[in-house]
C-alpha positions as CSV (number, residue, x, y, z in Angstrom):
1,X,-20.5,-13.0,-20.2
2,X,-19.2,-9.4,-21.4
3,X,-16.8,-8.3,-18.0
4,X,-13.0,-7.6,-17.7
5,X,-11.3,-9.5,-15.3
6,X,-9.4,-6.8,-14.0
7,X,-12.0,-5.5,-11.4
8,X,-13.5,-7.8,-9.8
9,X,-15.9,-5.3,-7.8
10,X,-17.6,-4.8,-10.5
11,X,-18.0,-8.7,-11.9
12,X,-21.1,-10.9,-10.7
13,X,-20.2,-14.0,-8.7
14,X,-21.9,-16.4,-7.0
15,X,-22.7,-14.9,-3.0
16,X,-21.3,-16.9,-0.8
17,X,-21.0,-16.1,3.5
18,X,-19.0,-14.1,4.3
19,X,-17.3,-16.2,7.6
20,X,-16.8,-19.5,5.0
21,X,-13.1,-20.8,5.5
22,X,-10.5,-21.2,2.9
23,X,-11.6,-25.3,2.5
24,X,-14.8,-23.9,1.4
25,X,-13.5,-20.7,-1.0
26,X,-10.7,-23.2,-2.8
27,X,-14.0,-25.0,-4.3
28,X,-16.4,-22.6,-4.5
29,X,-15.1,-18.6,-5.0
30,X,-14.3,-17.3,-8.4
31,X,-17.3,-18.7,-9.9
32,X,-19.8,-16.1,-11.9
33,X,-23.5,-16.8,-12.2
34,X,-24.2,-18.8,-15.2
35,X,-26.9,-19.1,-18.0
36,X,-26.2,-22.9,-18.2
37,X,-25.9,-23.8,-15.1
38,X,-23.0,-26.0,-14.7
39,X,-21.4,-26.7,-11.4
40,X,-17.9,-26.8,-12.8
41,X,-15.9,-23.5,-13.8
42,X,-16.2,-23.3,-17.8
43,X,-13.3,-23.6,-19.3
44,X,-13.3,-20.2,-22.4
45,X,-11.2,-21.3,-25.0
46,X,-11.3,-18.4,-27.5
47,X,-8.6,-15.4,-28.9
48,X,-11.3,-12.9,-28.7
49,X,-14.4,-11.4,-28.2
50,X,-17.6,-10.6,-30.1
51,X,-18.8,-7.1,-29.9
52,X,-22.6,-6.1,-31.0
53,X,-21.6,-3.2,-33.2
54,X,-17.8,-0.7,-33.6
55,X,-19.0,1.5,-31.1
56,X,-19.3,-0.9,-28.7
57,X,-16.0,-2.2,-29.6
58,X,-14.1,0.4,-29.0
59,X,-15.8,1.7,-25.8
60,X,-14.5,-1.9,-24.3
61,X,-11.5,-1.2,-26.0
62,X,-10.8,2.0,-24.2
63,X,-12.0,0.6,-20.9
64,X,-15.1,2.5,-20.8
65,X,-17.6,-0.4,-20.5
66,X,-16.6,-3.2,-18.6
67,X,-16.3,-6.2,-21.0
68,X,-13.9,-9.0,-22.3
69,X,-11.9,-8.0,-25.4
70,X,-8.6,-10.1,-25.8
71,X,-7.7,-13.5,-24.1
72,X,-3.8,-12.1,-23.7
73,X,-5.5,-9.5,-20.7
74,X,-9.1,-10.8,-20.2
75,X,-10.4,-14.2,-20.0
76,X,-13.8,-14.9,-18.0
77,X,-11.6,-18.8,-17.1
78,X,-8.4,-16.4,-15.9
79,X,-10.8,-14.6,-14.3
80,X,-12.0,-17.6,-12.0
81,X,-8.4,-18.5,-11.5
82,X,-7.3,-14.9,-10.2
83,X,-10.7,-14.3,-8.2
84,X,-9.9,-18.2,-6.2
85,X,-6.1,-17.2,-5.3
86,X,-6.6,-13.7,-4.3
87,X,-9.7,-14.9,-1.8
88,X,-7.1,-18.0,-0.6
89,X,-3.8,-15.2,0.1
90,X,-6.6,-12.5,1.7
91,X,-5.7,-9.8,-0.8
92,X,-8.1,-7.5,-3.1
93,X,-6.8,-8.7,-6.7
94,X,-4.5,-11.3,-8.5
95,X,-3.1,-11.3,-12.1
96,X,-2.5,-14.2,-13.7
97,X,0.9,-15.1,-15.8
98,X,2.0,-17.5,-17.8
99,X,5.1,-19.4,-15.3
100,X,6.1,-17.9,-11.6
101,X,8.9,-16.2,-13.4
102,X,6.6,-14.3,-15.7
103,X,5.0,-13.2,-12.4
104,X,8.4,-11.7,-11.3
105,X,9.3,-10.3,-14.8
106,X,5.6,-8.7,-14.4
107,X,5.7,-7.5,-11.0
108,X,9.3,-5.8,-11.4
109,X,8.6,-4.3,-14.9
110,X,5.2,-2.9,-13.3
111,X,6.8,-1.1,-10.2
112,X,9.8,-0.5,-10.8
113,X,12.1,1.7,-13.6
114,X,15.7,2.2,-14.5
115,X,17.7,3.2,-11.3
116,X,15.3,1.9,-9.0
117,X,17.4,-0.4,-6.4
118,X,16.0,-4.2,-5.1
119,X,17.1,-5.8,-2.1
120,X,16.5,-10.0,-2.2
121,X,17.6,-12.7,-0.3
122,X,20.6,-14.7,-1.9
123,X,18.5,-18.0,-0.9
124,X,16.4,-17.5,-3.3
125,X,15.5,-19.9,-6.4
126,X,18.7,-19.5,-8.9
127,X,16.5,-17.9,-12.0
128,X,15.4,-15.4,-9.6
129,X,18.5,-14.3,-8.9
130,X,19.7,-14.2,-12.6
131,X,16.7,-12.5,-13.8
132,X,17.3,-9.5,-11.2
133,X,21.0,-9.2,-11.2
134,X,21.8,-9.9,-15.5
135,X,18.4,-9.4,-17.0
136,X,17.0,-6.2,-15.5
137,X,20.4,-5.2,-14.5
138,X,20.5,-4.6,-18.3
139,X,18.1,-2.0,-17.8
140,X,19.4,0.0,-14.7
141,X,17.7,-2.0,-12.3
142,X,20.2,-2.3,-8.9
143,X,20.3,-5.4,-7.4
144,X,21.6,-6.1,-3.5
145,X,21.9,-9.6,-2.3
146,X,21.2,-10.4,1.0
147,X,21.2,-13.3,4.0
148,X,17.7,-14.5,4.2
149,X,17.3,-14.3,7.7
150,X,20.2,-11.7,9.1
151,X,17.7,-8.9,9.3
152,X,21.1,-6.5,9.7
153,X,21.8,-7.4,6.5
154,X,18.5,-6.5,5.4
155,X,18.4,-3.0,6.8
156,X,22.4,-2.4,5.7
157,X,21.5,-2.7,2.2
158,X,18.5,-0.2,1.8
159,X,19.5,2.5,-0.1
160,X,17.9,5.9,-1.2
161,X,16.3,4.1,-4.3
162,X,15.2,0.8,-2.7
163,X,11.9,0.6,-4.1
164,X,11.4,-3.5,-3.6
165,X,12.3,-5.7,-0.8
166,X,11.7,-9.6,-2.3
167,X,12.3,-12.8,-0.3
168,X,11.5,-17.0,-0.8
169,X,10.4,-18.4,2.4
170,X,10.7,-20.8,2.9
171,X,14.0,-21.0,0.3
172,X,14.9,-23.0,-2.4
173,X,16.8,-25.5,-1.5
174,X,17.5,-25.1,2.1
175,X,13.9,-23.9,3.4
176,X,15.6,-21.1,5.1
177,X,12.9,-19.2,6.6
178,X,12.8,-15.3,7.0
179,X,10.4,-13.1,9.0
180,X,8.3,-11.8,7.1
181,X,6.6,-9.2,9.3
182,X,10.4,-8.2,10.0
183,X,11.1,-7.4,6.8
184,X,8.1,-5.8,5.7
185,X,8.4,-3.2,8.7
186,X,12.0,-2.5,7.0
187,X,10.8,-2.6,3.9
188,X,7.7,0.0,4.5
189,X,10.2,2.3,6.9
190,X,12.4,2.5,3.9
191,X,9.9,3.6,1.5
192,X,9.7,0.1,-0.1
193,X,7.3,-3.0,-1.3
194,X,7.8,-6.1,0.0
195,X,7.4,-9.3,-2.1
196,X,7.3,-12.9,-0.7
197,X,7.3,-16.1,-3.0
198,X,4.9,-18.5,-1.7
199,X,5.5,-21.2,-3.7
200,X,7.2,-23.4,-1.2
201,X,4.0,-23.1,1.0
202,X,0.9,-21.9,-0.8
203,X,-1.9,-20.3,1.1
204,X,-2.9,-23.7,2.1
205,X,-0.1,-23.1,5.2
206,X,0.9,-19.7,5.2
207,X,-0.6,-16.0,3.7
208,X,2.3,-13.4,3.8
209,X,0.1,-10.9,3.8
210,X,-1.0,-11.3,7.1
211,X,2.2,-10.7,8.0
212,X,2.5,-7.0,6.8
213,X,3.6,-8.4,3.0
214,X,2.5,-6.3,-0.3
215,X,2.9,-8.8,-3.0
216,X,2.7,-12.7,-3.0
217,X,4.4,-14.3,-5.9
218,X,3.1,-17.8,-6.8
219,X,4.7,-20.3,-9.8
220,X,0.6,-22.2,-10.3
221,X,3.2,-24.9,-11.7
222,X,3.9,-26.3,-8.8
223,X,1.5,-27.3,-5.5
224,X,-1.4,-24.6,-6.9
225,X,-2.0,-27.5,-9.4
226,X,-0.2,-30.3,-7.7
227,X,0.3,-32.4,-10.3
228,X,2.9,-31.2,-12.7
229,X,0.5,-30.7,-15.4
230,X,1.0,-27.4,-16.6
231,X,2.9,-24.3,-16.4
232,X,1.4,-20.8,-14.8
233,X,2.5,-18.7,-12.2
234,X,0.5,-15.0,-10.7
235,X,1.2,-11.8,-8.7
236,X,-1.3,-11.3,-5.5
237,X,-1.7,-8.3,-4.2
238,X,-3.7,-4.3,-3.8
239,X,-6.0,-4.3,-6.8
240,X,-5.5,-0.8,-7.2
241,X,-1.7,-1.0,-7.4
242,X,-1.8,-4.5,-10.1
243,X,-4.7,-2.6,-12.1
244,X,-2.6,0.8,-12.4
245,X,0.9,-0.9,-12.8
246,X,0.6,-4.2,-13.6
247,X,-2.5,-4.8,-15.8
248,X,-0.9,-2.6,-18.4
249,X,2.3,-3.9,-18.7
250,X,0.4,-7.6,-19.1
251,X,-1.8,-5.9,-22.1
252,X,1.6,-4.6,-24.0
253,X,4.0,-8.0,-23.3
254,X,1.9,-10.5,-23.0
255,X,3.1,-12.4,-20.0
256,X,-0.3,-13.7,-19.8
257,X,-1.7,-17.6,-18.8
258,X,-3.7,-19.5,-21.3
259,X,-7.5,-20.4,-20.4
260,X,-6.5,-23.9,-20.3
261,X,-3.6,-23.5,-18.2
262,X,-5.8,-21.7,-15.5
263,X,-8.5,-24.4,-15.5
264,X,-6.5,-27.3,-14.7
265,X,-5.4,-24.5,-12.0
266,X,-8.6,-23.7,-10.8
267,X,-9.1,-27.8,-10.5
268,X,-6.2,-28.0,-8.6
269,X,-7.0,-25.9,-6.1
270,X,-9.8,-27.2,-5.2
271,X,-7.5,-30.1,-3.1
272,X,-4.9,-27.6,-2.3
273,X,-5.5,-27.8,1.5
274,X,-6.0,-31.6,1.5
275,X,-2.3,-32.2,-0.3
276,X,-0.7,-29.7,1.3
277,X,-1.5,-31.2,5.3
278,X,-0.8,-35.2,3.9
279,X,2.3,-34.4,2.1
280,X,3.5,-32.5,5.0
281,X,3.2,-34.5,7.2
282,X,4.9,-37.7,5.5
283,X,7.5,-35.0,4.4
284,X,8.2,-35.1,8.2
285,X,7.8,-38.0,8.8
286,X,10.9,-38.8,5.6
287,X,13.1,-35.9,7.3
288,X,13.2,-37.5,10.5
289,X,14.2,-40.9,9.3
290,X,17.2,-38.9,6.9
291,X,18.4,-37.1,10.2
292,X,18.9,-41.1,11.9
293,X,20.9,-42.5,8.8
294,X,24.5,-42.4,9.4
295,X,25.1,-41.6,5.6
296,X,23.4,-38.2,6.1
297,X,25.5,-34.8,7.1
298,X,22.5,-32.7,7.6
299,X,18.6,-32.5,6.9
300,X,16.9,-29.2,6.2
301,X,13.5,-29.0,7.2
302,X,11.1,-26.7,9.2
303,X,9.3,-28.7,10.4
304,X,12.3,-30.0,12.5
305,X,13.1,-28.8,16.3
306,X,16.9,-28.9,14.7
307,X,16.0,-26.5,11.9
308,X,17.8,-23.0,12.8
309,X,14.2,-21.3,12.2
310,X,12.4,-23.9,13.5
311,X,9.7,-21.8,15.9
312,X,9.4,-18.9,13.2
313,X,8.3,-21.8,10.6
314,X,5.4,-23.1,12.8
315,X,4.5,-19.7,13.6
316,X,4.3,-18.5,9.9
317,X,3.3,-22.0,8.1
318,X,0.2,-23.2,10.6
319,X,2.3,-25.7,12.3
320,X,3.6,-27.2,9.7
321,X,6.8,-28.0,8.2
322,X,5.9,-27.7,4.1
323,X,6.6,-30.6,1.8
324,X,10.0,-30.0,0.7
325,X,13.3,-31.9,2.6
326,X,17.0,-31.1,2.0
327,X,19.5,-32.9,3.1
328,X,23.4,-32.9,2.3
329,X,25.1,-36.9,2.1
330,X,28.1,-37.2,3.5
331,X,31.6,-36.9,1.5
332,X,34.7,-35.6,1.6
333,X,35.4,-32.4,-0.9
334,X,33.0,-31.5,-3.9
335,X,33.9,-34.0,-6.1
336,X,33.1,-37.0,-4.1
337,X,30.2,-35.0,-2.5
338,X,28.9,-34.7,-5.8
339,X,29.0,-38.1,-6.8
340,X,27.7,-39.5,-3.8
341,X,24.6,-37.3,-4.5
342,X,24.4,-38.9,-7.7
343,X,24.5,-42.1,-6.3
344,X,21.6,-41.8,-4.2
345,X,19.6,-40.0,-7.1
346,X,20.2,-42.6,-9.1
347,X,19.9,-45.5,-7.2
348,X,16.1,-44.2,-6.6
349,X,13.1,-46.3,-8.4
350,X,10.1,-44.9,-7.2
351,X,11.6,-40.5,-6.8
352,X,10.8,-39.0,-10.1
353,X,14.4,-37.4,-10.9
354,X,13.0,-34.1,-12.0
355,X,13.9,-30.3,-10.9
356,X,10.3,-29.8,-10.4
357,X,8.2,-30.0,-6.9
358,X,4.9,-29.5,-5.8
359,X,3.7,-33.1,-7.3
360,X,1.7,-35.8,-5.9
361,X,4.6,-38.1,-7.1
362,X,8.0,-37.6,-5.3
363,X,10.5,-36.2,-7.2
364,X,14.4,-35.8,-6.5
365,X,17.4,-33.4,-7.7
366,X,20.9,-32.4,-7.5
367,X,20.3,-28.3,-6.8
368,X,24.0,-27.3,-7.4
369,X,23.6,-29.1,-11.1
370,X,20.0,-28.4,-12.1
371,X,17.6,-25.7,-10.3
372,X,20.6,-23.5,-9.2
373,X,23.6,-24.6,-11.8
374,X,23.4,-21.2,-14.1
375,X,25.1,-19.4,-11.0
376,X,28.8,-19.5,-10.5
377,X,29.9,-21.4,-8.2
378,X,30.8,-19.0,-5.6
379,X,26.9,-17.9,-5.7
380,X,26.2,-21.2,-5.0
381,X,28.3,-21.4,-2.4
382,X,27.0,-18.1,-1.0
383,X,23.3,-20.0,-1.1
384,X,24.7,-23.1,0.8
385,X,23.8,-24.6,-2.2
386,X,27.2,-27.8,-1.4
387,X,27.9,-30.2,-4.5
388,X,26.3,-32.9,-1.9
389,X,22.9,-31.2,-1.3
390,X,20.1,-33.4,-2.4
391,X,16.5,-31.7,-2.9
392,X,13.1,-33.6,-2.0
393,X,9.5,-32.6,-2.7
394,X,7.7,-35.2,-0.9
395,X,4.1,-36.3,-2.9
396,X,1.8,-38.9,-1.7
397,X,4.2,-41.7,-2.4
398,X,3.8,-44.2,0.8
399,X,6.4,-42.9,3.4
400,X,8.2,-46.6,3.5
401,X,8.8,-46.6,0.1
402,X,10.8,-43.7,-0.2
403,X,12.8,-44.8,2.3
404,X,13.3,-47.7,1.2
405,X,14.0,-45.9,-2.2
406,X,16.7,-43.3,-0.6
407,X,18.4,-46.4,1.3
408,X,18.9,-48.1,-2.1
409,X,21.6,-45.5,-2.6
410,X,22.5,-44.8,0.8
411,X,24.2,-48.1,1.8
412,X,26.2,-47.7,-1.1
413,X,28.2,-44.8,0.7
């Protein structure tokens, strides 16, 4: 196979129908015609490319024949990987990186420059927020940080400069959910991208751009793969705009995902849909027993009638809530708030006490002290992130056992 990745127009595949449904594409699109005829995507494990002779070589190196060159910018396995996410989020291309904060790093560097202005929600997962408001506001980049879902806020904060509008939704750790066709009208009136993470959902439940969103950010570590086996993240969007901005600031820093890393990816995906509808729905089935348990201040979820953003969430997410549960124990002042948290954490034996999500297995952690505790305490505090916040990501674990495993340390409060 002797194609770059980086059009996909212009790369065989196999022809599927054109009315097949996302089941159907998460198994089946990205895959090329092959010589060998395997029914499994080959996995490419090599630096580089073989060339017949130098001219060759350096037409392919100056993008004037259509080949594979270098594994850190074109690999036919990447390829797949791309080709399957950009068909599940409806947009023309996908670039692959190597974590979901590479796919930041690489969608900020791409479009934006020194003096250029960003306006992202303060619910946001805590490295985004550092990597915005210390790392590229190193390099002139403004940052504004906004409520999630106060669209006054939203529209307060563009400025003549605002060149990217970037929002979680739902948010990490209190699913806060904004509206994204809301802010993309505010964001396109203004001149401005908009970027939505979709980690928390995936396209299994929700596709931002069918909402009016430019970019879709996705961390692959998490439900694209589904079982904490690798790291990998990628930027969906207009192949025009990630071919002319992105694709060459992936060739010069080498944000890029291994082969391997986008196999186990592309396997992933093909049961995206299937986790995605069980471990919602025993996610809501675990945040409606937390919201009965006396112990228990407050449960986050969308898929709750008592969650602020509740009708938004079923309209966005296909009826469903997402796998991820919040829920704040009870205790008076941080310090016993905190410990109490602790308490329940590690009182667990079946929750896997791990910052990750997106797992088969249940894991368990203490925001405020692990995903979100490089930010000062006041950011925390202006993310609702409390000391006694306690963050779920609900796998395939039997529902009565993680009950039974949160009431362990429960009754201890």
């Amino acid at each position: 196979m002797t194609m770059k990745p980086t059009n996909p127009k212009k790369i065989p595949r196999v022809a599927l129908p054109a009315d097949v449904r996302p089941d159907t594409l998460a198994v089946r699109e990205g895959l090329p015609p092959s010589a060998w005829g395997e029914n499994s995507e080959a996995l490419f494990l090599t630096s580089s490319f073989v060339h017949p002779d130098a001219a060759t070589a350096a037409a392919r190196f100056a993008n004037e024949e259509e080949a594979f060159t270098y594994s850190r910018f074109s690999n036919p396995t990447v390829m797949m990987m791309e080709r399957r996410l950009a068909a599940l989020e409806r947009t023309s291309g996908c670039i692959a990186t190597s974590s979901g904060m590479a796919a930041i790093t690489l969608l900020v560097m791409g479009l934006l420059k020194a003096g250029d202005h960003v306006v992202c929600s303060r619910s946001v997962f805590g490295s985004t927020i550092k990597l915005l408001q210390s790392e590229f506001g190193k390099f002139g980049v403004q940052s504004t940080f906004v409520s999630q879902t106060d669209l006054a806020e939203w529209r307060a904060a563009i400025q003549p400069n605002t060149r990217l509008l970037f929002a979680e939704t739902p948010s990490n750790p209190l699913t806060e959910v904004c509206d994204i066709r809301a802010l993309a009208d505010i964001a396109h009136a203004g001149g401005a991208w908009l970027a939505v993470d979709n980690c928390f959902c995936s396209p299994a439940l929700q596709r931002p751009v069918e909402y009016g969103a430019d970019f879709v950010i996705h961390s692959g570590t998490k439900y694209l793969d589904g079982q904490g086996r690798v790291i990998a993240g990628a930027v969906c969007g207009p192949q025009e705009l990630i071919d002319q901005q992105l694709v060459p600031v992936m060739r010069s820093c080498g944000l890029s995902l291994s082969p391997f890393n986008a196999w186990v990816v592309l396997k992933g995906m093909e049961t995206l849909s299937i986790r995605m509808r069980e471990q919602s729905a025993r996610a809501f089935q675990l945040a409606a027993w937390l919201e009965a348990q006396t112990q228990v201040d407050r449960v986050f979820y969308p898929g709750l009638a008592s969650h602020p953003q509740h009708a938004l969430a079923m309209v966005q997410q296909g009826g469903l809530g997402g796998t991820v549960v919040s829920f704040v124990v009870r205790g008076e002042g941080a310090v016993a708030a905190r410990a109490n948290a602790f308490a329940v954490i590690d009182h667990t034996r079946i929750c896997s006490i791990t910052a990750n999500l997106g797992d088969t297995k249940t894991t368990i952690t203490h925001p405020a002290s692990t995903s979100h505790g490089r930010l000062t305490e006041v950011q925390r505090q202006a993310a609702g992130v409390a000391q006694g916040l306690i963050r779920l990501a609900v796998g395939l674990d039997d529902v009565e056992d993680l009950k039974a495993d949160l009431l362990r340390g429960l009754v201890t409060l």
